[in-house]
N, C-alpha and C positions, 0 to 999 in steps of 0.2 A: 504493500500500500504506500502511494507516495506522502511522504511527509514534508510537511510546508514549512518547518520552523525546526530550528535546530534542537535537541534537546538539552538543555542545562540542569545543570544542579540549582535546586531554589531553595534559598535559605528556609530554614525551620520556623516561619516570626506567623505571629495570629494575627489578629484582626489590626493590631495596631503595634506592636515590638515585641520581642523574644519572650520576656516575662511580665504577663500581662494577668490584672483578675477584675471582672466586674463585682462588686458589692450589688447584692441584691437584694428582694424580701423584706424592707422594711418601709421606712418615708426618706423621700430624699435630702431634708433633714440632719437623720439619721446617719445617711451613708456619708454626706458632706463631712460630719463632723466628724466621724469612725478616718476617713481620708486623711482630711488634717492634721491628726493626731500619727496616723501611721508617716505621714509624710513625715513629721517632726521629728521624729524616730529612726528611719531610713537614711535624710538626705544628708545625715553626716556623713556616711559613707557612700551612699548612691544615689544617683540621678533620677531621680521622681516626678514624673508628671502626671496629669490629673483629668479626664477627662468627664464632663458634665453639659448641660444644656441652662442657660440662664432661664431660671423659673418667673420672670416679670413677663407680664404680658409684652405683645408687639406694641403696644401703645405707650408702657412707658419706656418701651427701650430708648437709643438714640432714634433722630433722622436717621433715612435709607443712606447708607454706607456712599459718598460720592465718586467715591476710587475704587479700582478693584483690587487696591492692595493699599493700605495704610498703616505706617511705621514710624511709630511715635517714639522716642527718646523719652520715659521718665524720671529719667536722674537714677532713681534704685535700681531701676530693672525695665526691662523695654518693652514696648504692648505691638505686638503684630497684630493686625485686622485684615481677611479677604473677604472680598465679596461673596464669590464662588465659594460653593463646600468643598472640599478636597474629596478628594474621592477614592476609592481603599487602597490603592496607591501610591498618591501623593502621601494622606497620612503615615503612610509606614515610615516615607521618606523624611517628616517634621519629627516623626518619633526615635528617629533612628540610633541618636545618642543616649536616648533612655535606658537606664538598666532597669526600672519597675512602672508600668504604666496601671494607674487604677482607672477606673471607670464605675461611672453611676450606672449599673445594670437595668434602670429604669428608662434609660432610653437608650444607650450602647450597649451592644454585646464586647464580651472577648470571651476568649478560648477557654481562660480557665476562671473559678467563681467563688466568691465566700457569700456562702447565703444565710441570710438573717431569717431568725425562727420568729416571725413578728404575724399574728394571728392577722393583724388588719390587710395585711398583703397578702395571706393562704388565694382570697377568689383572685385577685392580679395577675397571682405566680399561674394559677391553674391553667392561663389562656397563656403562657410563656415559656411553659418547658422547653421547649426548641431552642431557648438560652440557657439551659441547664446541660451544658455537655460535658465539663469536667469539675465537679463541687470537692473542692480541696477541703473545704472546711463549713462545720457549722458554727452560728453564731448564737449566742443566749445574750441575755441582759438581766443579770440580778438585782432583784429589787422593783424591776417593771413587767406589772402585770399583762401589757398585750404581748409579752413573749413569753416563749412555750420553750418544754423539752422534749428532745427526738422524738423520744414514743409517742410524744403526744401529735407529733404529725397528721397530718390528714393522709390519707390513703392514700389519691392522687400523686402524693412526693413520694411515698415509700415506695411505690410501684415504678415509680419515674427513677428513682434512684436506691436499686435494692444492693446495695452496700453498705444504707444509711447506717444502719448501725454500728461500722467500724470505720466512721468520717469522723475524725478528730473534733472536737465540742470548746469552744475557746468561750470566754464574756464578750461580748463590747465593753465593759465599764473597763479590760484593762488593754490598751492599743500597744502596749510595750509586748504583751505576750503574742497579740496577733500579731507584730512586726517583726518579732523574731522567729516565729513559724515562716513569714513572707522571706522574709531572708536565706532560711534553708530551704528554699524551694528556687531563690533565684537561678534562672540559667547562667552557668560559668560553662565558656568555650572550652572544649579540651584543647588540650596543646598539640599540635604535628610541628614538625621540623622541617626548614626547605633549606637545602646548603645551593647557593649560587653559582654556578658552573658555566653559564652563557657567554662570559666575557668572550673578546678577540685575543686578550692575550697581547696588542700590538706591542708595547713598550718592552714587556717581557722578551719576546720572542720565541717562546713555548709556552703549552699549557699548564698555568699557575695551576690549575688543579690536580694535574699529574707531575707538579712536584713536589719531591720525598723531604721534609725536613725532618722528618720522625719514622724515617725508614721504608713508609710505604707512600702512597702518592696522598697528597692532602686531604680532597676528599676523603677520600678510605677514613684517615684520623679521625675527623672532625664528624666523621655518619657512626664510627665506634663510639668516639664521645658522645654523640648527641643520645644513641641507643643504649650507653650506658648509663643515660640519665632518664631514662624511662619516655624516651618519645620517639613517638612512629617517623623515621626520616623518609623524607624525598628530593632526590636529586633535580632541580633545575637547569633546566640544557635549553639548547635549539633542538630541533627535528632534526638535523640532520647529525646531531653530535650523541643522538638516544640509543643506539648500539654499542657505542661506546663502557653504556653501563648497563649490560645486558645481566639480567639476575636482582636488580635493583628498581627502588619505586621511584619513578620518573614521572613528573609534572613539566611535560613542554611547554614554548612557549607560543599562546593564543594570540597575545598582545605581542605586534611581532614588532620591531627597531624600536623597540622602547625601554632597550636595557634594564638595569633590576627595576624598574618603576612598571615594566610590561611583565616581570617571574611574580612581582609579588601578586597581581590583577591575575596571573594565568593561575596560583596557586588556588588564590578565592573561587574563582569558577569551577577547580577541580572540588573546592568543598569550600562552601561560604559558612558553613558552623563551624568550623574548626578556629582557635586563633594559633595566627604562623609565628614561629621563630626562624626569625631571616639569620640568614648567617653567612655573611662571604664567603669564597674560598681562599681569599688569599690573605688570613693571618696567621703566620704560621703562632703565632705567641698567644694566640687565642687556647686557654685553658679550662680545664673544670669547675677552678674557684668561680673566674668571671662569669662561667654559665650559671651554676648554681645562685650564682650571687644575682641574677636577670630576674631564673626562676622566681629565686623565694620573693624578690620585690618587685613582682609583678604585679600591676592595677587593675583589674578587669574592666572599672569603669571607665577605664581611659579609653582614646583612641588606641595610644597602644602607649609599650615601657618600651626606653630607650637612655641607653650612657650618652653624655657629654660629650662630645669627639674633645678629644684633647689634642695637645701639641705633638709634634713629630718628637720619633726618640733622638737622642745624642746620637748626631753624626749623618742623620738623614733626613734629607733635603723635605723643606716643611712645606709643602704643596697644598696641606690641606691648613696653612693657619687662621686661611679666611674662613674657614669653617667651624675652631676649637669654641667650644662653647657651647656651639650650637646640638642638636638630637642627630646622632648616627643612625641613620637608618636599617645599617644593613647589618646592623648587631642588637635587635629589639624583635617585640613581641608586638604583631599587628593584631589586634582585635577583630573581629567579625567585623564591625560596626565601620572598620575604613574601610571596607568593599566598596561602599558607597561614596567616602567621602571622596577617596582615589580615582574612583571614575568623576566625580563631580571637579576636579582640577583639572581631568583631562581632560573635558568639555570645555576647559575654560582657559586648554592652550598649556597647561602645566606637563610635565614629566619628571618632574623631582621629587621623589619621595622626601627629600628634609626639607624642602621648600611645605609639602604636605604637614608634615610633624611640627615646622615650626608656627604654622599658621590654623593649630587644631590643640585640642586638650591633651595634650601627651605627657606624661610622668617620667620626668628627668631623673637619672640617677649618673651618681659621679662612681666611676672605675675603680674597684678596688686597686687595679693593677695596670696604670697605662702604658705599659707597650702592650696590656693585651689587646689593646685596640691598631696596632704598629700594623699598615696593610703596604705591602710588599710587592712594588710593580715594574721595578727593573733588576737587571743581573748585579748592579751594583747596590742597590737596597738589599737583594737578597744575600753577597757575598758578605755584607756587615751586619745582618741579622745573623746571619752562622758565626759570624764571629767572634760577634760581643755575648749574643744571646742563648744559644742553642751548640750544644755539646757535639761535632763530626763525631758521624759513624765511622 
């Protein structure tokens, strides 16, 4: 059968971003202030937003919107206004830096739901189950009478959701414990490993990644290291360089003359839930410590975690010092969430991934160890890497 459209990998995200729950079954009220409270709780550590319908009639609201896009500066915090509704979409795309999206389940759905045991919404809920597809949790309220316990459900729910009785039962009266249940539920990407391999090689004049500074060819080191530290590797190439690594997992590249700013987008496409740990191939000084030391201060809510490029080592010409300072890109953890931002620079003429990191929320870490950031692109870099740094076989 012919097919019209290619098929891709499509991220894991519901109705509006990856970890998403509509508050349901009670007064909107209710759910506003259950939100609030969770919010206040969460956005220490993660990015919450909130999604609701303004309960004032069309009358008192403003005049009809004059623009179809309004951007107002208020000093604390900035108000965006469209005309147009976004449409399921676009909002994935405004939610996309979110690590928790709530929602008022009284007029949006999401994927997953905490539903309040509030009698006055039993006939509401009845004509709604079609928004009841994954109930993480129920809700009580001690002390007020229109809310009920489990059993006391109406039939209707138990039949709708015959689990109910081994669905976790939280208060509303305390938002600290729903927020930490929401917490252990948030989606964290697992980690895969890409080692960078596409280079030309020009300045070198062989291939940096089939050089042995550790006895066997780079790659090979740094795919043991990375699989010694618990992550599934894959080698990033060209098509025509993927024989090369026959026996191994290879991620070509889609994104073609766009150098690692086209490995990191081909990786995404190969799996946009995963978050990638980029890694060049050409440090040979790149070590365990410095990995583990990424690992453990890894951000999830970030776009992604990234070392400081530091200054060239003693004795090697500093090519990159308009750069120290700034986020390396090709020794961090890309989050799921810059799939999107990455192609959103490419639309807009960009191909830099640190041009990317520096103009996005990224979590800067300083190097335990800076030459292990020392990258290695001529024979004379490399003959004083072996010599200062690295022990001849």
């Amino acid at each position: 059968m012919h097919q019209k459209h290619s098929k891709l990998a499509r991220p894991s995200t519901g109705h509006w971003s990856r970890s998403e729950w509509a508050i349901l079954g009670t007064t909107c009220g209710n759910i506003q202030s259950l939100a609030q409270a969770l919010s206040a709780h969460l956005s220490g550590r993660w990015k919450t937003a909130y999604v609701d319908a303004d309960h004032k009639s069309a009358e008192e609201n403003a005049p009809t919107l004059p623009f179809a896009l309004h951007w107002m500066d208020k000093i604390g915090f900035q108000r965006l206004e469209v005309l147009q509704t976004p449409n399921a979409w676009e909002q994935r795309l405004l939610m996309n830096d979110m690590d928790v999206v709530l929602v008022n389940g009284n007029h949006f759905e999401a994927n997953r739901q905490l539903l309040a045991l509030d009698r006055r919404k039993f006939d509401s809920l009845s004509r709604k189950l079609n928004r009841l597809t994954q109930v993480d949790l129920l809700m009580t309220k001690t002390g007020d009478p229109d809310f009920t316990r489990p059993g006391e459900m109406p039939d209707f729910l138990k039949e709708h959701l015959p689990g109910w009785a081994n669905l976790p039962v939280l208060d509303m009266g305390d938002p600290d414990v729903i927020a930490g249940f929401l917490e252990k539920n948030i989606r964290i990407a697992p980690l895969k490993a890409l080692i960078l391999t596409g280079g030309k090689s020009t300045r070198m004049g062989q291939d940096k990644a089939e050089m042995a500074y550790h006895g066997h060819p780079q790659w090979r080191h740094l795919h043991s290291l990375l699989e010694k530290n618990g992550l599934e590797v894959y080698i990033s190439c060209r098509e025509e360089q993927a024989a090369l690594f026959a026996g191994q997992q290879v991620v070509t590249d889609t994104f073609t003359s766009l150098g690692p700013f086209g490995a990191i987008l081909s990786a995404f496409r190969h799996d946009p839930d995963a978050a990638w740990v980029v890694l060049a191939c050409d440090l040979p000084l790149f070590d365990e410590e410095t990995l583990q030391f990424l690992l453990r201060h890894r951000d999830s809510s970030a776009l992604a975690t990234a070392f400081r490029q530091v200054a060239a080592l003693s004795g090697l010409p500093d090519d990159a010092a308009e750069s120290t300072g700034f986020p390396e890109p090709l020794v961090a953890v890309w989050e799921p969430r810059s799939y999107a931002r990455l192609l959103n620079f490419l639309a807009q003429g960009v191909s830099c991934p640190r041009k990317v990191l520096i103009n996005s929320d990224t979590h800067l870490l300083d190097v335990p160890r800076p030459e292990a950031l020392a990258n290695v692109n001529t024979p004379e870099e490399k003959a004083l890497v072996l010599e200062k740094y690295l022990t001849r076989s």
